[in-house]
C-alpha positions in Angstrom: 32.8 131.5 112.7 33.7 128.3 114.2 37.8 127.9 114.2 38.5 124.7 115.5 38.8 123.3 119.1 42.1 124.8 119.9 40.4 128.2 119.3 37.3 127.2 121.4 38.6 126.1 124.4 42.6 127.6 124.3 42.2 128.7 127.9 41.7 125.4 129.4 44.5 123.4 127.4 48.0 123.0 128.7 49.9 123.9 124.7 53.5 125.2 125.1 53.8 128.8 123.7 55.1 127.8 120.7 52.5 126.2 119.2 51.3 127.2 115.5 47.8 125.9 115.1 47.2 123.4 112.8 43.3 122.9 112.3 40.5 120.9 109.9 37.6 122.8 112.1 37.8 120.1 114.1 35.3 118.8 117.0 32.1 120.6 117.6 30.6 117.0 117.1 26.4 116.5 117.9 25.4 115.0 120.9 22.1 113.0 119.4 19.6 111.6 121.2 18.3 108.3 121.0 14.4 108.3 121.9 14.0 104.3 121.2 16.6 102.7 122.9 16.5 105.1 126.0 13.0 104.0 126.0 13.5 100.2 125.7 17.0 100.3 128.0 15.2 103.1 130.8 17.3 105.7 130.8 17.8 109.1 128.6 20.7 108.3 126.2 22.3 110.2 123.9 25.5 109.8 121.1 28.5 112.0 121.3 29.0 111.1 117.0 32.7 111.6 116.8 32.8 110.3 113.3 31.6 113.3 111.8 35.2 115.2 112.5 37.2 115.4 109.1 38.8 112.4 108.8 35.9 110.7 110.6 37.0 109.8 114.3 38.0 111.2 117.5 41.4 111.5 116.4 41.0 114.5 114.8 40.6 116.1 118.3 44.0 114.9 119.7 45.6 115.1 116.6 45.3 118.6 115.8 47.2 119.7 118.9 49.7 117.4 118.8 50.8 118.6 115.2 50.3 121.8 116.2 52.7 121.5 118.8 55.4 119.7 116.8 55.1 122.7 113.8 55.4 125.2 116.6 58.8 123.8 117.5 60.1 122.9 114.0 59.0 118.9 113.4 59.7 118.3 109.5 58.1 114.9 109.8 55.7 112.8 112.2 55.3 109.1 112.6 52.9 107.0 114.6 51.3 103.6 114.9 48.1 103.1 114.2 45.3 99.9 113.6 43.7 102.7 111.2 41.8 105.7 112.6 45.5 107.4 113.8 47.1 107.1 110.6 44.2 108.8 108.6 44.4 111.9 111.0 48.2 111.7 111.3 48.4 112.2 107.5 45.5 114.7 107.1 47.2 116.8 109.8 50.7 116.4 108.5 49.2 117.3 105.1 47.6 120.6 106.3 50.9 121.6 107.6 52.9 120.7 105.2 55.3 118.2 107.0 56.0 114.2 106.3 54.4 111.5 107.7 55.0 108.4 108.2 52.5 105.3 109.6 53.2 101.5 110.6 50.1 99.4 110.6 50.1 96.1 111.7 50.1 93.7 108.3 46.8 93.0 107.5 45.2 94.0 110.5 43.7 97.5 109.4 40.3 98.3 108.0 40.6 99.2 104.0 38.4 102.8 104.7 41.1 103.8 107.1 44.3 102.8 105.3 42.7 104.8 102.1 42.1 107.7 104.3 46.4 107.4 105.1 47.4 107.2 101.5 45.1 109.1 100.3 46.3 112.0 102.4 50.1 111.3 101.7 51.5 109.5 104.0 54.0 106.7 103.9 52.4 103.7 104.7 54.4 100.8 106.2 53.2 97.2 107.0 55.1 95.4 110.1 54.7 91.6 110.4 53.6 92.1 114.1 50.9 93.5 116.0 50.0 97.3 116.6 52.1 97.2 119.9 55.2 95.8 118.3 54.7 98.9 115.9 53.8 101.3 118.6 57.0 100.0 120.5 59.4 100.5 116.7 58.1 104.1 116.7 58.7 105.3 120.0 62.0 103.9 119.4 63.1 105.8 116.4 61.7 109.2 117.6 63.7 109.1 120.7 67.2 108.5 118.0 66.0 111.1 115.5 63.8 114.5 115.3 61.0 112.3 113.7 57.9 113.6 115.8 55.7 110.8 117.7 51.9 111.4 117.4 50.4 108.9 119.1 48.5 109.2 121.9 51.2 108.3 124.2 51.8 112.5 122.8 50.5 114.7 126.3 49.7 117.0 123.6 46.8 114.0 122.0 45.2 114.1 125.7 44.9 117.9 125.4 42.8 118.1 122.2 40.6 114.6 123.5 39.9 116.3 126.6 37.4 118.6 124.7 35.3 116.6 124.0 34.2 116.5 127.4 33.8 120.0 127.2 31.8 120.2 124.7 28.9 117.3 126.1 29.1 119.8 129.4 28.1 122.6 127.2 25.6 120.9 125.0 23.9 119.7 128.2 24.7 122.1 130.7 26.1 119.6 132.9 28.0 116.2 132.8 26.4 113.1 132.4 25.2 110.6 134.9 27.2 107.9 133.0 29.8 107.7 129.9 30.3 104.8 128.3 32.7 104.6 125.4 34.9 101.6 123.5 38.5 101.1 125.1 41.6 100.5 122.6 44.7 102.3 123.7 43.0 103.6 126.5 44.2 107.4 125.5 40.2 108.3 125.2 38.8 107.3 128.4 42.1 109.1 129.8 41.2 112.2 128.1 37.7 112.7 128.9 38.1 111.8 132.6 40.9 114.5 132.8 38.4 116.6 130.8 35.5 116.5 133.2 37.8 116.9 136.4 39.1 119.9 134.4 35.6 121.5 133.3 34.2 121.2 136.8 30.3 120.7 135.9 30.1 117.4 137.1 31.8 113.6 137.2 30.2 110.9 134.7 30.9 107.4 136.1 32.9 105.8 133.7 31.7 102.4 131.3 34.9 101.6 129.2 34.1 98.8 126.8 36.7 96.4 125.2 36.5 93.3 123.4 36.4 89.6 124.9 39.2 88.6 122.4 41.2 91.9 123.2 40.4 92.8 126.5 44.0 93.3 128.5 42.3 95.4 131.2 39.1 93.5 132.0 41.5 90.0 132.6 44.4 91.8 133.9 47.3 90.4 131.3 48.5 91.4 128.1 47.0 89.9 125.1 49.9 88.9 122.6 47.6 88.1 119.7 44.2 90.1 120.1 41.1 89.3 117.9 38.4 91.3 117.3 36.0 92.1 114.9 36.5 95.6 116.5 39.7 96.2 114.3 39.9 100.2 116.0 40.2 98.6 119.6 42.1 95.3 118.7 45.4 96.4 121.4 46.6 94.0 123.6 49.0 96.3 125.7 46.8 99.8 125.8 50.1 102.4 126.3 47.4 104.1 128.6 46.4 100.9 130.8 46.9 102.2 134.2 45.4 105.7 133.6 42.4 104.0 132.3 42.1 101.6 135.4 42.6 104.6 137.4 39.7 106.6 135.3 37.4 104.2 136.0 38.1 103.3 139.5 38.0 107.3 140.6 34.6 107.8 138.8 33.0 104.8 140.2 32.8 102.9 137.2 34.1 100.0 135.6 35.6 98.3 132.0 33.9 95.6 130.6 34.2 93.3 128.2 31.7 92.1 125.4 31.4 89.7 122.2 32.5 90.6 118.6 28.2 89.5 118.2 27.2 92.0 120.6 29.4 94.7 119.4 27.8 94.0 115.7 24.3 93.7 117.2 25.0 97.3 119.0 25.9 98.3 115.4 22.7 97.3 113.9 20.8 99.1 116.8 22.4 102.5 116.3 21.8 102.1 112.6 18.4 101.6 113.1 18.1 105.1 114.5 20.2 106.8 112.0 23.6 106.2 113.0 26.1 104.4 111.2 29.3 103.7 113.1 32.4 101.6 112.3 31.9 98.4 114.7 34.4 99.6 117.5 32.3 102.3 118.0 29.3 100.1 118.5 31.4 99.4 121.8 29.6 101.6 124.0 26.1 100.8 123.3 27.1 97.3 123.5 28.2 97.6 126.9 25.4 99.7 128.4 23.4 96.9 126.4 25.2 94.1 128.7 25.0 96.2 131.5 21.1 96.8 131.1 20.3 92.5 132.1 21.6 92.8 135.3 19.6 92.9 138.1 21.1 96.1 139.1 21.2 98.1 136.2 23.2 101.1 137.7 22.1 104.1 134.8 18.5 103.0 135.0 16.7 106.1 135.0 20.4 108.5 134.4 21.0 110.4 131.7 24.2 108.6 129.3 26.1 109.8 126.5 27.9 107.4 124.3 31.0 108.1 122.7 30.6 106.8 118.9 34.5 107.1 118.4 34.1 106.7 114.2 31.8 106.8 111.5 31.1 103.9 109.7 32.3 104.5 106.2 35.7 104.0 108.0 34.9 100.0 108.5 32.1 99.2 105.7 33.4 95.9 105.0 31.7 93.8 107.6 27.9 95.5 106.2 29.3 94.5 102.4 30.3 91.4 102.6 27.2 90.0 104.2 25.0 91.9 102.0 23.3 90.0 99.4 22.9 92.0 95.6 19.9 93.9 95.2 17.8 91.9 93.4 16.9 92.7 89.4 13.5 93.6 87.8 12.6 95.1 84.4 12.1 98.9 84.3 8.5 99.3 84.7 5.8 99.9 87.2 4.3 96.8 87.7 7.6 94.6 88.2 8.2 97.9 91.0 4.7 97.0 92.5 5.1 93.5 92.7 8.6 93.8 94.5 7.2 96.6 97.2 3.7 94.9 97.8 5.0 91.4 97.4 4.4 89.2 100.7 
């Protein structure tokens, strides 16, 4: 029976002995494949969907070994910052063991499906009036005055769990992929699955990390004090894990990019259209390979590509629900049905 990714793959992560694992069944996420755009884009593309782990994100993966780690050596209570997808797995894990947690969002800045996720799970929700890296900054502060146990992904312990994720496509595939390509927020992600790969030893993806125009710090080389994006999951205008990421993507060959709130939304409509409904950060990654496609020299024409789909969509829904229109009203009977279906 599957036990979660610390069970799975214990012999290639770096945990202190102490460790008491702390797991949902974590990771053990589909790759799917996507037969119409790999047709129209040229090349054989598949989705790493990491919004089907239990609090629906990628979190879940770093998250369970970083509270596993701070249970091991006696952590009563855990704190992070978070634009949503962090503090949903914070609390879920902190639940599961028992301990207190504690999240600062940036005010209004965090998607209602996430922020449910945090409170519904128990955890004391805090509002700052500033951005996520003004909140990032507080909590790294207080846990380095008190015992209060930092799980962000600034956390080794984070990197640890993400890295299995690049396991896993090795495993499903047999090999690594000719290119990943996956949204950039923190930059913790891309960090992880590039030490993952080097790790695994079955091949090195070149790397496509995607970020937003209006909160892109590492495509235009300077902080961005006030980010804007519609991308509320990647909307960081200091990643803690800039360099690394730079590195990542210079070492594989690759590159970051940045692309439109539009594009990002039109990538979302895409991967819906072939059964995948993502939050729109998570549309990152196809938006990129997307952009990347027009160029003359479309570098994964005729590769194989995974893209990372970092959460599921019921974790942003707002953006599908307030421009949908109500379904329209007919009578209860067959022929008002027909005339709606037929209708042209």
């Amino acid at each position: 029976m599957y036990q979660g990714l610390i069970h799975r793959y214990k012999n290639f992560l770096d945990l202190p002995e102490h460790t008491k694992i702390i797991s949902l069944n974590e990771g053990n996420t589909p790759l799917i494949p996507m037969p119409r755009l790999s047709k129209e884009l040229g090349c054989e593309i598949y989705i790493k969907f990491e919004g089907l782990n239990p609090t629906g994100s990628f979190k879940d993966r770093g998250m369970t070994a970083a509270i596993s780690e701070a249970v091991g050596r006696g952590a009563e209570t855990v704190i992070c910052a978070s634009t949503g997808n962090t503090a949903a797995s914070a609390a879920a894990y902190a639940a599961r063991a028992g301990l207190r947690s504690i999240v600062l969002i940036p005010e209004g800045k965090v998607a209602v499906g996430k922020l449910a996720g945090a409170i519904a799970y128990g955890a004391q929700v805090i509002q700052i009036q500033g951005s996520f890296d003004d909140a990032l900054s507080l909590v790294v502060e207080i846990t380095q005055k008190t015992p209060i146990a930092l799980v962000n992904s600034i956390n080794p312990f984070r990197i640890e769990g993400q890295k299995t994720a690049a396991f896993e496509i090795c495993d499903d595939l047999n090999a690594a992929p000719d290119w990943l390509c996956l949204p950039v927020g923190n930059a913790g992600n891309i960090t992880s699955y590039w030490a993952g790969f080097k790790q695994y030893q079955k091949g090195l993806p070149r790397l496509l990390g995607v970020q937003a125009v209006g909160s892109a710090p590492l495509v235009f080389g300077h902080t961005f004090e006030k980010p804007e994006t519609i991308a509320t999951a990647i909307r960081i205008g200091k990643p803690a894990r800039g360099e690394q990421a730079l590195e990542a993507a210079s070492e594989s060959k690759g590159k970051i990019i940045a692309v439109s709130d539009e594009e990002i939304l039109s990538a979302q409509k895409i991967l819906a259209g072939e059964g995948v409904w993502v939050e729109p950060a998570s549309a990152a990654g196809v938006a990129g390979l997307i952009a990347e496609s027009t160029k003359s020299q479309f570098e994964a024409k005729g590769k194989r590509v995974v893209v990372v789909c970092t959460g599921h969509g019921m974790k942003d829904p707002a953006i599908i629900t307030e421009s949908f229109q109500s379904p329209k009203i007919i009578p209860a009977s067959y022929e008002s049905l027909a005339e709606v279906i037929f209708s042209k």
